[in-house]
C-alpha positions in Angstrom: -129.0 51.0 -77.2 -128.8 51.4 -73.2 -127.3 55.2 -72.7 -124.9 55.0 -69.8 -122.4 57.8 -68.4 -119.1 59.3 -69.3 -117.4 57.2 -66.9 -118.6 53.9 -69.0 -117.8 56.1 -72.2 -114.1 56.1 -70.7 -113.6 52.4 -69.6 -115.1 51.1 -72.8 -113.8 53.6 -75.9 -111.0 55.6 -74.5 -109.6 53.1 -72.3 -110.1 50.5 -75.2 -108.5 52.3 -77.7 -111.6 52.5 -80.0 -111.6 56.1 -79.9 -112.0 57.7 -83.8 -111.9 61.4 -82.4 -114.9 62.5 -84.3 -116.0 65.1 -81.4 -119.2 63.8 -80.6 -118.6 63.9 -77.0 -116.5 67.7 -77.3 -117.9 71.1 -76.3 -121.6 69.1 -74.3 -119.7 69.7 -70.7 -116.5 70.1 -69.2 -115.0 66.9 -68.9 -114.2 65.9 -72.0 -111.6 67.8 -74.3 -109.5 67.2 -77.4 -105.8 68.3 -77.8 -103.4 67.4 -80.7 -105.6 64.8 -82.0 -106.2 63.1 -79.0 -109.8 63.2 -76.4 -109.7 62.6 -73.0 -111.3 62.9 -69.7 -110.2 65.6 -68.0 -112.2 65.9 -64.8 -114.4 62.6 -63.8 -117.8 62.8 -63.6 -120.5 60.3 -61.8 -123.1 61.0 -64.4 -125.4 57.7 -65.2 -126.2 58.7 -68.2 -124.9 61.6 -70.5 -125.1 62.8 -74.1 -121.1 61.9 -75.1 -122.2 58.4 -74.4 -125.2 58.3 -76.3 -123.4 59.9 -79.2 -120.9 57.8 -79.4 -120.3 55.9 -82.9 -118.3 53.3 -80.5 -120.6 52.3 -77.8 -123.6 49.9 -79.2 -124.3 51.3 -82.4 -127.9 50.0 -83.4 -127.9 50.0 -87.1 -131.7 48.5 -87.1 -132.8 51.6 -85.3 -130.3 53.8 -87.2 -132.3 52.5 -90.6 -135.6 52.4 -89.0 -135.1 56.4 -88.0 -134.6 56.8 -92.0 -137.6 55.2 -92.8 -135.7 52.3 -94.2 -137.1 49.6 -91.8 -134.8 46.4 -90.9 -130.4 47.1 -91.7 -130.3 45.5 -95.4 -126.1 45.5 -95.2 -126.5 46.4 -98.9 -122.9 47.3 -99.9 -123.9 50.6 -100.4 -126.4 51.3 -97.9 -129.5 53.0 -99.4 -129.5 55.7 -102.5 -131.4 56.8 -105.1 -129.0 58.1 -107.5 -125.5 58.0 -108.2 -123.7 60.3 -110.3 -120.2 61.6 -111.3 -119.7 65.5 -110.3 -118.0 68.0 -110.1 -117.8 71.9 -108.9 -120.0 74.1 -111.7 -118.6 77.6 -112.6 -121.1 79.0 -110.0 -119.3 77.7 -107.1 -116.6 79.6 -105.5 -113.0 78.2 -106.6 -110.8 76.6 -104.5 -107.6 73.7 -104.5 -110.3 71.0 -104.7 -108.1 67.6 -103.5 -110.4 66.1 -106.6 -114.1 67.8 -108.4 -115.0 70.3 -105.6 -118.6 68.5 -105.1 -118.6 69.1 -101.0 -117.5 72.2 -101.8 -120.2 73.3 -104.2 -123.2 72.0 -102.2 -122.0 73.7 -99.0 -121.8 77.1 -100.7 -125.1 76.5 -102.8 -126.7 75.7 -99.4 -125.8 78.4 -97.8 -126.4 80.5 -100.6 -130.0 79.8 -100.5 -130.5 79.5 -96.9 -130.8 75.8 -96.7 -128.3 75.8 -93.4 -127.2 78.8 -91.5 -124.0 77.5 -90.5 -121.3 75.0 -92.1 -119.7 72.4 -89.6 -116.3 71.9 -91.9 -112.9 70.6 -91.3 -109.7 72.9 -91.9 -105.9 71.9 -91.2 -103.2 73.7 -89.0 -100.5 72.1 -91.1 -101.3 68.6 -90.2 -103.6 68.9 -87.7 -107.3 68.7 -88.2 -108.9 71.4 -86.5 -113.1 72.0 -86.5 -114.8 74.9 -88.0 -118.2 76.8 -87.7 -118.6 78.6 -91.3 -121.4 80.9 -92.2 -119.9 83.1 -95.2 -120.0 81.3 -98.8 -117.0 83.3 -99.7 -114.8 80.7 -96.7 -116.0 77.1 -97.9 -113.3 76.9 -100.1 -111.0 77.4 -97.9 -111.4 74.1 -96.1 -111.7 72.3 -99.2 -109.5 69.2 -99.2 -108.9 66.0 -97.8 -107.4 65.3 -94.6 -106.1 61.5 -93.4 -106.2 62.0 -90.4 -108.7 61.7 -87.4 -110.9 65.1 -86.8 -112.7 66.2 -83.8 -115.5 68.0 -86.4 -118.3 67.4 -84.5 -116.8 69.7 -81.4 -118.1 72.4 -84.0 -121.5 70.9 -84.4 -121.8 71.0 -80.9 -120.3 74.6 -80.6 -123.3 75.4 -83.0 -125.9 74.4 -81.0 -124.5 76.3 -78.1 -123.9 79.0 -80.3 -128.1 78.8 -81.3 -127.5 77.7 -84.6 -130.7 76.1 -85.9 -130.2 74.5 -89.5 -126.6 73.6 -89.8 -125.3 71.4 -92.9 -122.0 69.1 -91.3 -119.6 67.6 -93.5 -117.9 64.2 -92.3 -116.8 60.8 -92.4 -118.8 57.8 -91.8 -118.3 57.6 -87.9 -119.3 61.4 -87.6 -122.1 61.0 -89.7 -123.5 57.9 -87.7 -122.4 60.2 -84.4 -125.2 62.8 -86.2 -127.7 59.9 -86.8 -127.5 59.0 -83.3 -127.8 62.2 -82.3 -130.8 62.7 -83.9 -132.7 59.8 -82.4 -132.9 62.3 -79.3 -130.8 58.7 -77.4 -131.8 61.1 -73.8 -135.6 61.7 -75.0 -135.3 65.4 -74.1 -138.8 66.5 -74.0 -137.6 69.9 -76.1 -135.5 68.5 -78.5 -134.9 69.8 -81.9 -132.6 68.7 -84.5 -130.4 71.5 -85.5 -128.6 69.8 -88.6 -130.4 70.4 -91.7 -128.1 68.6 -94.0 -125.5 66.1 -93.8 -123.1 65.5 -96.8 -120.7 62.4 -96.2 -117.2 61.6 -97.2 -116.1 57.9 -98.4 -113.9 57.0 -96.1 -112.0 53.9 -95.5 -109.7 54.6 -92.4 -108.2 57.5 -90.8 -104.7 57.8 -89.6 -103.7 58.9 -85.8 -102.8 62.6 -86.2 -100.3 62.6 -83.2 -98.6 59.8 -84.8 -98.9 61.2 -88.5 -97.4 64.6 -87.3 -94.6 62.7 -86.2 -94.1 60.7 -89.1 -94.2 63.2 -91.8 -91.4 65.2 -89.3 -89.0 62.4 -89.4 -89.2 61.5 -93.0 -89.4 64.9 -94.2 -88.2 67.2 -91.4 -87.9 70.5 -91.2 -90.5 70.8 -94.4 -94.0 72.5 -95.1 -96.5 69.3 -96.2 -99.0 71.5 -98.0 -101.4 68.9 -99.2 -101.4 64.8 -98.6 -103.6 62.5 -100.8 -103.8 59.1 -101.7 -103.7 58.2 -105.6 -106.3 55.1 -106.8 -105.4 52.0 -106.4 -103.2 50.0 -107.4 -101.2 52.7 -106.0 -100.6 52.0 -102.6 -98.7 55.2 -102.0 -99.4 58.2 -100.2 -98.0 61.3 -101.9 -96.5 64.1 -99.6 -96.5 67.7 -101.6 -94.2 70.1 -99.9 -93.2 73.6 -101.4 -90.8 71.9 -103.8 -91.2 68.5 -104.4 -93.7 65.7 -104.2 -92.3 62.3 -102.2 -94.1 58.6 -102.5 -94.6 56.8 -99.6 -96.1 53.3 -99.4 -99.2 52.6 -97.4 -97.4 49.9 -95.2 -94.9 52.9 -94.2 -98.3 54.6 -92.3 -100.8 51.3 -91.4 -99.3 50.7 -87.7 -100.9 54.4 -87.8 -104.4 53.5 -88.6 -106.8 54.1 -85.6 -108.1 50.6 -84.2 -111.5 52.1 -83.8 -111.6 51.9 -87.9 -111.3 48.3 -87.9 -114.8 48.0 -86.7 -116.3 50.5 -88.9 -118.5 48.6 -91.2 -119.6 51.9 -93.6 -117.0 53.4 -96.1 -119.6 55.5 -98.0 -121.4 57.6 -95.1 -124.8 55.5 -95.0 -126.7 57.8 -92.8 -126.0 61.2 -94.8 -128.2 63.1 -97.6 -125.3 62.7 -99.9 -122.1 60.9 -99.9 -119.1 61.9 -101.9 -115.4 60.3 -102.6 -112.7 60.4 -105.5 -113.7 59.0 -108.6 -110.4 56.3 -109.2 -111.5 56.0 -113.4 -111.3 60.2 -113.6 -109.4 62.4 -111.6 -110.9 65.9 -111.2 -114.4 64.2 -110.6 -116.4 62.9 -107.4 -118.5 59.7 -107.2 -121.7 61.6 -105.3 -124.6 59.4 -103.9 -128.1 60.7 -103.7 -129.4 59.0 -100.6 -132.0 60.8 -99.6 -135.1 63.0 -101.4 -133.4 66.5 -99.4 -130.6 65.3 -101.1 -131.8 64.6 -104.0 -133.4 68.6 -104.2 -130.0 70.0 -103.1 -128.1 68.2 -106.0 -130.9 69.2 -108.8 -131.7 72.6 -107.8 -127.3 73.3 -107.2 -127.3 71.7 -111.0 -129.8 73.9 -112.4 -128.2 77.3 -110.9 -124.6 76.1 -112.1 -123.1 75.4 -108.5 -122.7 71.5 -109.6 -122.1 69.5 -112.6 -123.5 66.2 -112.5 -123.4 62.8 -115.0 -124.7 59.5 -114.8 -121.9 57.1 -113.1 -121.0 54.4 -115.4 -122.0 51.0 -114.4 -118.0 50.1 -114.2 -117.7 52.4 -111.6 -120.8 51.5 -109.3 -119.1 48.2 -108.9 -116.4 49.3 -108.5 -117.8 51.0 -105.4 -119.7 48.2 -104.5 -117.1 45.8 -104.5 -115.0 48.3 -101.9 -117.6 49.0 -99.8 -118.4 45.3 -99.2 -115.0 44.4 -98.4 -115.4 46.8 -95.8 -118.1 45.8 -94.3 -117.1 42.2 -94.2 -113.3 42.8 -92.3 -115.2 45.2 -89.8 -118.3 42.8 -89.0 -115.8 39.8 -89.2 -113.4 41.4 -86.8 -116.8 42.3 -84.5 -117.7 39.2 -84.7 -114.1 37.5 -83.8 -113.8 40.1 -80.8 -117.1 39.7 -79.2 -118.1 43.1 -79.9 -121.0 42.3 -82.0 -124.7 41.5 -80.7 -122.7 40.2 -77.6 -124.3 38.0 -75.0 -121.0 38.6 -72.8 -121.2 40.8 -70.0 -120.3 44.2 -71.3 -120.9 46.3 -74.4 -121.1 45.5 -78.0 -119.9 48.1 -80.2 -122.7 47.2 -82.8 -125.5 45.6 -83.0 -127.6 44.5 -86.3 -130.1 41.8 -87.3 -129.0 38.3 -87.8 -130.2 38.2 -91.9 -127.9 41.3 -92.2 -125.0 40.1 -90.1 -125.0 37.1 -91.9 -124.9 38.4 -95.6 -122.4 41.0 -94.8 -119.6 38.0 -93.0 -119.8 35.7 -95.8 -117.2 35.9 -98.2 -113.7 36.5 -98.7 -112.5 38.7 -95.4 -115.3 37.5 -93.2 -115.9 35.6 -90.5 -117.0 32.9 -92.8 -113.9 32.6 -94.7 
């Protein structure tokens, strides 16, 4: 990956409209900012080269050195990325309650973690009705209060970053698949600072399959339902296709083809739905409500989910085979639209002049465009 400066980071992601607001580039200097769901560049800067750019999940993503950092060697494009286990979980009666949007997984592992002084800070997501806003958390007793999912975009890494200002040394993050990538690249030290030292001691990763433009969301939900509290948003299993808006007094259905002109165009390139690069990944569970699909990725992981099981924090089963294919199945739809849409766009190992947005081996590029939604189609 060649690092440029925030002025490139401008002309090719915010300019482009590939922007996923994940905050990777908030809180390092001045220039850049987020406001209502949107991040700009408020002051230019003449910079060659500069840690928002290298961070970026939108400029050059090398998912061979990405999987080579893991110990992993060449990118497989495996559906699934790699795991060790995979298990259906939920929140044990150790782990602080909370409205869990399904088992309370994230949750539990957060306040287990910080419990035991795995991570000294929590970099979590909360909501100002609508709005995502970042958070820093360090007291067990406040991870359930960000429990929930959000569909819309969040700057969450603006709080990593705020931590490490902040001289926070082991913090656990929380995120979607483009943060969690954002943390990978991060921790490939992309400037080769000669005192460099990671500060994120565990990653947990949320499924994710796009995210919604807040701005746009906010004014949605204000049209359709004016004048009305939205307390909670989520999206049943498929065959749904609805999106379920809970006010104070009612629930109302709205079809997914009501909110997809809302989808951020950065998604469409995003080839991972399960968070490859975290410790452990978590998403609903479509065959049982009130349970999480959790996938052991790593061995830190691995410990984190046996020793929260042992003291009660966590509740784990085998996943059925139905439901790893299931997942399988989703994830490689995913990963064939985004690489097939690379591909068509020439952001992809391009030999243009200009950018790619990723770049992968040939064997893997290959297996993961063949097939229905590919570029081989």
């Amino acid at each position: 990956m060649q690092v440029l400066g925030p002025g490139d980071l401008h002309r090719e992601v915010l300019e482009t409209g590939l922007c996923v607001g994940c905050g990777a580039c908030i809180h390092l200097c001045p220039y850049f900012h987020t406001w209502q769901g949107k991040t700009a560049m408020v002051f230019s800067c003449n910079r060659q080269k500069g840690r928002c750019h290298a961070f970026c999940p939108k400029t050059e993503v090398d998912l061979d050195a990405l999987s080579r950092l893991a110990g992993l060697g060449e990118y497989s494009g495996d559906p699934l990325g790699a795991y060790q286990q995979i298990f259906a979980a939920r929140a044990g009666d150790a782990a602080v309650r909370g409205d869990f949007q399904d088992g309370g997984t994230v949750s539990a592992l957060i306040g287990y973690a910080l419990e035991t002084g795995r991570i000294d800070a929590a970099v979590l997501t909360g909501k100002k009705g609508l709005m995502p806003e970042p958070a820093l958390v360090t007291r067990v007793r406040d991870v359930a209060g960000y429990a929930g999912s959000g569909y819309a975009a969040a700057p969450t890494l603006a709080a990593l970053n705020q931590g490490v200002n902040q001289g926070y040394q082991q913090m656990g993050v929380v995120g979607t698949p483009c943060q969690m990538t954002a943390v990978a690249l991060m921790r490939e030290n992309p400037m080769a600072d000669e005192n460099f030292s990671d500060p994120v001691a565990l990653t947990i990763g949320l499924f994710c399959t796009w995210a919604l433009d807040a701005r746009g969301l906010m004014a949605f939900m204000e049209k359709r339902l004016p004048g009305e509290e939205i307390r909670k948003i989520r999206i049943p299993p498929p065959p749904a296709e609805i999106l379920v808006a809970e006010t104070r007094n009612h629930a109302v259905e709205i079809a997914l083809d009501e909110i997809r002109d809302l989808v951020l165009q950065g998604c469409g390139l995003c080839p991972d739905m399960t968070a490859e690069w975290a410790d452990v990944s978590v998403g609903a569970m479509e065959q049982n409500p009130g349970y999480n699909t959790l996938v052991v990725r790593t061995e830190k992981g691995r410990q984190l989910t046996a020793d929260a099981a042992a003291a009660g924090y966590l509740e784990v089963w085998d996943l059925p085979q139905s439901g790893r294919g299931c997942l399988e199945r989703a994830a490689a739809v995913k990963k064939r639209r985004a690489f097939g849409r690379a591909v068509e766009t020439g952001r992809v190992n391009s030999e243009k002049i200009g950018p790619a947005v990723l770049r992968v081996n040939a064997r893997a590029l290959e297996k993961m465009t063949a097939g229905p939604g590919g570029a081989h189609e």
